[in-house]
C-alpha positions in Angstrom: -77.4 -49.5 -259.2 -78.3 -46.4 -260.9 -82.3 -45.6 -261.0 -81.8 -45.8 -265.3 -81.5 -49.9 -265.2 -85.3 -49.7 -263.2 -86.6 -47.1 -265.0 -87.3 -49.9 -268.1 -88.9 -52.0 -266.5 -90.8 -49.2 -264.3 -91.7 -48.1 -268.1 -93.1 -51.3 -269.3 -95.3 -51.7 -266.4 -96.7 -48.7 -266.3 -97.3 -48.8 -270.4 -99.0 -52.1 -270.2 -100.6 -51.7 -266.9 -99.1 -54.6 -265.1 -99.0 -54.1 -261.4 -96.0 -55.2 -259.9 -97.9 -58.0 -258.3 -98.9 -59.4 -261.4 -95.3 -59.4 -263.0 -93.7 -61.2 -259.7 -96.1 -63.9 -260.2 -95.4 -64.4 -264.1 -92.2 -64.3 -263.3 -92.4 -66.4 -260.2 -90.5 -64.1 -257.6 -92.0 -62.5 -254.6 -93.7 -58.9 -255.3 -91.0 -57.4 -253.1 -88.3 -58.6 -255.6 -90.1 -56.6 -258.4 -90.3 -53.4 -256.5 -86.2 -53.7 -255.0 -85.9 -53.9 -259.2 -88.2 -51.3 -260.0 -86.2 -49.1 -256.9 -82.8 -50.2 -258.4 -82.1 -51.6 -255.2 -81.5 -55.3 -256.5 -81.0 -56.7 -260.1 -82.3 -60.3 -261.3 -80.6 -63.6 -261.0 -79.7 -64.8 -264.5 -82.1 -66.6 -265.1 -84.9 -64.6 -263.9 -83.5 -61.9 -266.3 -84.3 -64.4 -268.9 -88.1 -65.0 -267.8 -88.3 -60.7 -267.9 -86.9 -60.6 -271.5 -89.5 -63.3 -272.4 -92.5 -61.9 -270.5 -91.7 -58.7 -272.2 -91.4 -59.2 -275.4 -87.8 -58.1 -275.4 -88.7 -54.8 -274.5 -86.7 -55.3 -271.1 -83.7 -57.2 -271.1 -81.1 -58.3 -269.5 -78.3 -55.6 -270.7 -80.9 -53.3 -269.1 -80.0 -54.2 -265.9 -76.3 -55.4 -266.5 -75.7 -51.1 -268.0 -75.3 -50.3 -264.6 -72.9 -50.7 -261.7 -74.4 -52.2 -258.5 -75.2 -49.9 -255.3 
């Protein structure tokens, strides 16, 4: 995965000062899954793409992460 798909979500945590801590638990993943995301390491389940949209407003979405082949 290019570094572009985390670099959305890297954005909206650091415009609304959520730690990445924080969004794994509103999102109910483990903190380590946010920062593989955040790395562009790993991209959501389906699902869990949908709790991101939600929890963001729309601002990060699931196309963000779908843009962009897998490493």
């Amino acid at each position: 995965m290019t570094k572009a798909t985390s670099t959305a979500l890297a954005a909206w945590l650091k415009a609304k000062r959520i730690s990445q801590v924080e969004f794994a638990r509103r999102v109910g993943v483990d903190p380590n899954t946010v920062y593989r995301w955040v790395k562009g390491d790993r991209r959501p389940y389906w699902k869990t793409m949908e709790k991101i949209a939600a929890e963001t407003g729309g601002e990060v979405t699931a196309d963000s992460f779908l843009s962009c082949s897998a490493a």
